[in-house]
N, C-alpha and C positions, 0 to 999 in steps of 0.2 A: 642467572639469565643464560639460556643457550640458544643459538641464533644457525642454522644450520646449512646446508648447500647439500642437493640431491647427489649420491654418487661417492666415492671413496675418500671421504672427507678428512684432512688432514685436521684433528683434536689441538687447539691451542688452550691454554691456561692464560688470562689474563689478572693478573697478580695488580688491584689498585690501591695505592699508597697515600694520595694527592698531587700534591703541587697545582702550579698552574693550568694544565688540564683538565684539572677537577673544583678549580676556585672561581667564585662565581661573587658580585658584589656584595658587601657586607654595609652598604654606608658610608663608609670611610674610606675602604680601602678592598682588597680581593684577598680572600683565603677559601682555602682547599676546604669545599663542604659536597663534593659531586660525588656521590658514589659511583662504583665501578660502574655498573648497569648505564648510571644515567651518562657516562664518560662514552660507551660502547653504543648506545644509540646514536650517539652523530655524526657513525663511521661509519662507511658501507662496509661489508666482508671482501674479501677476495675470492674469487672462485674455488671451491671445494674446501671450505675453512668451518670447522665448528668449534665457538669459540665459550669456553667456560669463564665466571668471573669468579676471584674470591676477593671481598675486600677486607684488606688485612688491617690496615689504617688510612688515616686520612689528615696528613698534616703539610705546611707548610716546608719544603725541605731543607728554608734556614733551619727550621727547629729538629732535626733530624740528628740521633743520637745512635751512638753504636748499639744500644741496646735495640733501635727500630732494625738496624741495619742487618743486627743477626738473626732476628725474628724474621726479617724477611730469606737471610741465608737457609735459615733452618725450615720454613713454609718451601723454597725452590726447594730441598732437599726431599720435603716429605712428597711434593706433588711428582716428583722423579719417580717415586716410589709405584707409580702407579704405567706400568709398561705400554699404557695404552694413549701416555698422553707425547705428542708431537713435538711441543715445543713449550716456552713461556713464552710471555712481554708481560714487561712491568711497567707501569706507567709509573711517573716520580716526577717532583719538582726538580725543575736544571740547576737548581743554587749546589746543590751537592751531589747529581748525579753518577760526576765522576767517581767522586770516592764509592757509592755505593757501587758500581757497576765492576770496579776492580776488588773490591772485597770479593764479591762473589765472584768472579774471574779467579781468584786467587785459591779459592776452593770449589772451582767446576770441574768435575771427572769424565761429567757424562756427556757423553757424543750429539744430543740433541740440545738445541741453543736456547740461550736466554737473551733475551732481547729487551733493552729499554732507552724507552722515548720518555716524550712528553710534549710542555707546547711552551711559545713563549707568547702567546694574546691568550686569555684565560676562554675559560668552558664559554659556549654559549655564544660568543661575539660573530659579526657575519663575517670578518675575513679571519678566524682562527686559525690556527695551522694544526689545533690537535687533531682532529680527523684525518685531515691527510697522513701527519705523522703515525696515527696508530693505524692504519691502513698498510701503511709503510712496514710495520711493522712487524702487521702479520702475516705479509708477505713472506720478509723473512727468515720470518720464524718457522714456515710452513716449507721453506725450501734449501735451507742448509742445514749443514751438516761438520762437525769438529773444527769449530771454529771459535769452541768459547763463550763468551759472555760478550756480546756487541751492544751497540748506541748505535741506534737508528735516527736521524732526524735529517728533515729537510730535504730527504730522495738521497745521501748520503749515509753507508754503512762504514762503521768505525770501529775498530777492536779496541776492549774496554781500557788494556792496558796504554796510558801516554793520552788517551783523548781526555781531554779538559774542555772546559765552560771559555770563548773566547768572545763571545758576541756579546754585551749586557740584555740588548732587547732584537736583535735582528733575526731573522728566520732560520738563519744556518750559523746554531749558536754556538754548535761543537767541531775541533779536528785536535789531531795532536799537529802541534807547531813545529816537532823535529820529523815529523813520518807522514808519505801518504797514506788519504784512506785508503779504507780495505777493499771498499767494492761503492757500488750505487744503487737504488732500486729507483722502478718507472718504466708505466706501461706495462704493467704484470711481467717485469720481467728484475730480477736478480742477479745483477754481475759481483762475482768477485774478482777478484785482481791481484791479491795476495793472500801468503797466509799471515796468521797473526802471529806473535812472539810470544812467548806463555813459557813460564817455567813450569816444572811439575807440579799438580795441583797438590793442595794441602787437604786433608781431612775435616771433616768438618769437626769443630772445636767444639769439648762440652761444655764452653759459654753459651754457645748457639741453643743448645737442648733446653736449654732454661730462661736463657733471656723475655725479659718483658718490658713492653715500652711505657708499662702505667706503673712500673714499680718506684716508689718513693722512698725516702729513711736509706739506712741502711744498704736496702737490698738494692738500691737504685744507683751505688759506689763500690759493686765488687771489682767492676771492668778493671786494667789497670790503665793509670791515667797516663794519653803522652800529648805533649805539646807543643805547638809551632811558636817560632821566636825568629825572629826578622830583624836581620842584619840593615843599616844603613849608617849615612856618616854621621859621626857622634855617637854611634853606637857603642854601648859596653855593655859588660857581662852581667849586669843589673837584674835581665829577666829571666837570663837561661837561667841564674843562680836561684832564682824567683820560680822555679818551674820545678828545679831539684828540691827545694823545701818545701812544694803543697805535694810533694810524692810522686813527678812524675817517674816514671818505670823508661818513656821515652821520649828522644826531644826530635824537632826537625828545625833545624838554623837554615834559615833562607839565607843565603849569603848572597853579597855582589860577584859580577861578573863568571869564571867558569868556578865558584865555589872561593872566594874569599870574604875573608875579616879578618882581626886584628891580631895581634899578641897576646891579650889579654882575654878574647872570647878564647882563643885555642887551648890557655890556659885551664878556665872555667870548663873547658870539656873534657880536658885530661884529667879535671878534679872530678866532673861528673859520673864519666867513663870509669873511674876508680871505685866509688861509688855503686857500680852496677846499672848505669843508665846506659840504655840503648842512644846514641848519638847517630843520625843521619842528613847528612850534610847535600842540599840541594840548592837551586839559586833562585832568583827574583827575574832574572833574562826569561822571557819566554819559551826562547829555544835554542838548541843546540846540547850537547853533553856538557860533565862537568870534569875538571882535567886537575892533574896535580902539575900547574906550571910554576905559581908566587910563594916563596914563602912570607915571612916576616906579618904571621896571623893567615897567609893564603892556606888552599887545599894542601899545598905538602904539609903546612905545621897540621892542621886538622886531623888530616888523615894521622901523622905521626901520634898527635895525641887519642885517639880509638877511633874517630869518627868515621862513617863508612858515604862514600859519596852513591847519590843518586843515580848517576846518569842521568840518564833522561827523563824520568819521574821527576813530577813538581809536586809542590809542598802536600797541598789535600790525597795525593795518592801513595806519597813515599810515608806520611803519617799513616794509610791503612796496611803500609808494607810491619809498619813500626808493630800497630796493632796486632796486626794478623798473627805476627810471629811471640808477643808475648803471650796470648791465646794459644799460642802451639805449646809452648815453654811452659804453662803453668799462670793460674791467674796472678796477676802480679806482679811475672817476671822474674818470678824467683829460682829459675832454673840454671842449666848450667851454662855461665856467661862466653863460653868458646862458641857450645854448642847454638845460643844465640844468635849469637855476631856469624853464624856461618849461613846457618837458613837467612837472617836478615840481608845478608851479601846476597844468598841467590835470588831471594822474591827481588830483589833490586836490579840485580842485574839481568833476571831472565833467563833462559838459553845460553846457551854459549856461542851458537851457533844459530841466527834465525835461517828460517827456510827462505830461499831467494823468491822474486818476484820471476812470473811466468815468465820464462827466456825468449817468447816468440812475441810477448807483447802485446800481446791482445786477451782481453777479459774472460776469465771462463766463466759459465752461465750457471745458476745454480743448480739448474738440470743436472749437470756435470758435477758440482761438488757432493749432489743426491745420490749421487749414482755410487758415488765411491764406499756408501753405507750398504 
C-alpha cells in the first residue's frame, strides 16, 4: 500500500511485525492478525510523507525470537539499500520492543533513522493509541537525522539504547529510568534535546543473511543460546549452573542492589567464565548504574571472577549485548575469548564519552538536526 502527499515527499518504509497494534479479538483473548496496510489505515499521514508497507511477520512479541529479530535486522539492512528511501518504522509488540530496538541500534551505520512504536489498546478500539503512535512516528522518521535507532510512543522520542518497557498497560509505556528522553513530538513538530549514546556500530552478522523465523529441527538452534538468571534471597548457583549445561554460550545474573550475590554464585561464574561463557552482570533496581562496592558474592567478587557489569543496561538489552557480540565472534561463541569479553565491554558500556546535552537548554527542532545532513 502506498499512501502519498502532493509535492517533495519524504519515502517512509513501514516495516509490520505485529504486536498489539496489529491484534484484533480472537475469542478469548487479542493476538497480532492486522496486516501492515490494515495497521496504516487508521493513521493519518503527516504532511509530505509517502509511506511504503512490507509485512515481514505478524506475531505476538512475547513469541519473539532472535531468529524474527535478525530477519528484521537484515530486511532494515536490505530496504537501506535502496538510496531513495527516507527512513523506517517498525511497528512491534511492547513485551520485547526493547530488546529488538537495541539489536538493531547495535548494528545501524546508516544516517537515516529507524523508528519503532506500537500500541498498548489493540488495533481497532475507539480510544487506541496506535494511530497516534504511528503518526508519531512518521513524523519522526520523516525528520531526523544520526540519531540511530529510536522508540517513539506516546509524543515521546527515546534512544533505543537504556529505554525499557515500564508501564504494563498505560499510554506512555517506555523511558529509560537512569536517562532523559531524547526529544518529543506534537503538533507536527519534532524536538530533539539530546544526542543519543551509541558505541560504534557492528556489521551486520552472517546470522542475519540467513536467519528464518519458521525454521524448525535443527536449523531452528544454530543461534548461540544465552540466558538470564535472577538473583534473590535464597538464591544459589542452581540455575546459572542449569544454563552452563543446556550450552549457553551467554549468561545475564540479575543481581540485587548495584550488582550483588553471593559467594557461591560468584563462584559458579568463575567456573563458568572458565568454561568460555560470556558472563554479564546487571541488576533487578530499575535504575541507576551498577558499581564494584560489596564484596563477600557483591560486584567486586563478580567482576574478579570474569563477569563484566552492565551499567546501565537491564537484563532484556544487556542479553542482546551478550547476543550481538557472540554473532560477531562466530556462531557459538567459539571465538577468541579476550577478543569477546573486549567488544562485550564496549556494546556495554557505549562511548566513552557521551555528547552533552544542548548547553543553552532549550530544544533543537528537527528542522535543525535535518539540516546538519
Amino acid at each position: 500500500m502506498k499512501r502519498t502527499h502532493d509535492g517533495g515527499a519524504r519515502r517512509i518504509v513501514v516495516i509490520s511485525t505485529g504486536g498489539t497494534i496489529a491484534s484484533r479479538w480472537q475469542g478469548t483473548g487479542y493476538a497480532a492478525d492486522a496486516s501492515g496496510d490494515d495497521v496504516l489505515a487508521t493513521a493519518p499521514l503527516p504532511e509530505g510523507v509517502t509511506v511504503e508497507v512490507v509485512d515481514l511477520f505478524n506475531v505476538n512479541s512475547s513469541r519473539m525470537t532472535a531468529a524474527h529479530q535478525l530477519a528484521l535486522l537484515r530486511t532494515v539492512h536490505e530496504t537501506f539499500a535502496d538510496p531513495g528511501v527516507d527512513g523506517i518504522v517498525v511497528t512491534h509488540g511492547t513485551d520485547t520492543l526493547e530488546e529488538t530496538a537495541f539489536l538493531l541500534d547495535l548494528h545501524h551505520s546508516d544516517s537515516r533513522p529507524v523508528v519503532l512504536t506500537g500500541a498498548q489498546r489493540p488495533f481497532g478500539t475507539g480510544d487506541g493509541d496506535g494511530p497516534g503512535n504511528l503518526y508519531d512516528a512518521l513524523q519522526v522518521a520523516a525528520s531526523v537525522r544520526d540519531l540511530g535507532v529510536l522508540v517513539v510512543f506516546d509524543g515521546r522520542v527515546h534512544a533505543a539504547r537504556g529505554t525499557v518497557k515500564t508501564q504494563t498497560l498505560a499510554a506512555d509505556a517506555f523511558s529509560d529510568p537512569s536517562a532523559e528522553r531524547l526529544g518529543r513530538v506534537g503538533f507536527s513538530r519534532v524536538d530533539i534535546e539530546r544526542q543519543p549514546e551509541r558505541p560504534a556500530p557492528l556489521p551486520l552478522p552472517a546470522a542475519a543473511r540467513t536467519a528464518d523465523p519458521e525454521a524448525t529441527g535443527p536449523d531452528a538452534t544454530r543461534l548461540p543460546r544465552v540466558d538470564i538468571v535472577m538473583h534473590h534471597s535464597d538464591g544459589d548457583p542452581f540455575l546459572l549452573n542449569a544454563a552452563v549445561s543446556a550450552g549457553a554460550r551467554g549468561i545475564v545474573l540479575v543481581a540485587t542492589g548495584a550488582g550483588n550475590a553471593t559467594p557461591e554464585i560468584a563462584a559458579a561464574v568463575a567456573d563458568a567464565v572458565a568454561q568460555g561463557v560470556l558472563v554479564a552482570v546487571t541488576t533487578r533496581v530499575p535504575a541507576g548504574p551498577l558499581a564494584e562496592i560489596y564484596t563477600g558474592g557483591g560486584a567486586v567478587d563478580l567482576v574478579a571472577a570474569g563477569a563484566l557489569l552492565t551499567g546501565t543496561l537491564r537484563a532484556g538489552q544487556a542479553r542482546i549485548a551478550l547476543l550481538a557480540t557472540l554473532l560477531a565472534e562466530g556462531a557459538g561463541g567459539a571465538g577468541d575469548p579476550g577478543r569477546s569479553t573486549g567488544l562485550l565491554r564496549r556494546l556495554l558500556e557505549g562511548p566513552v564519552r557521551a555528547e552533552p546535552a544542548l548547553a543553552t537548554g532549550h530544544s533543537r527542532s528537527a528542522s535543525a538536526v535535518a539540516a546538519r545532513v
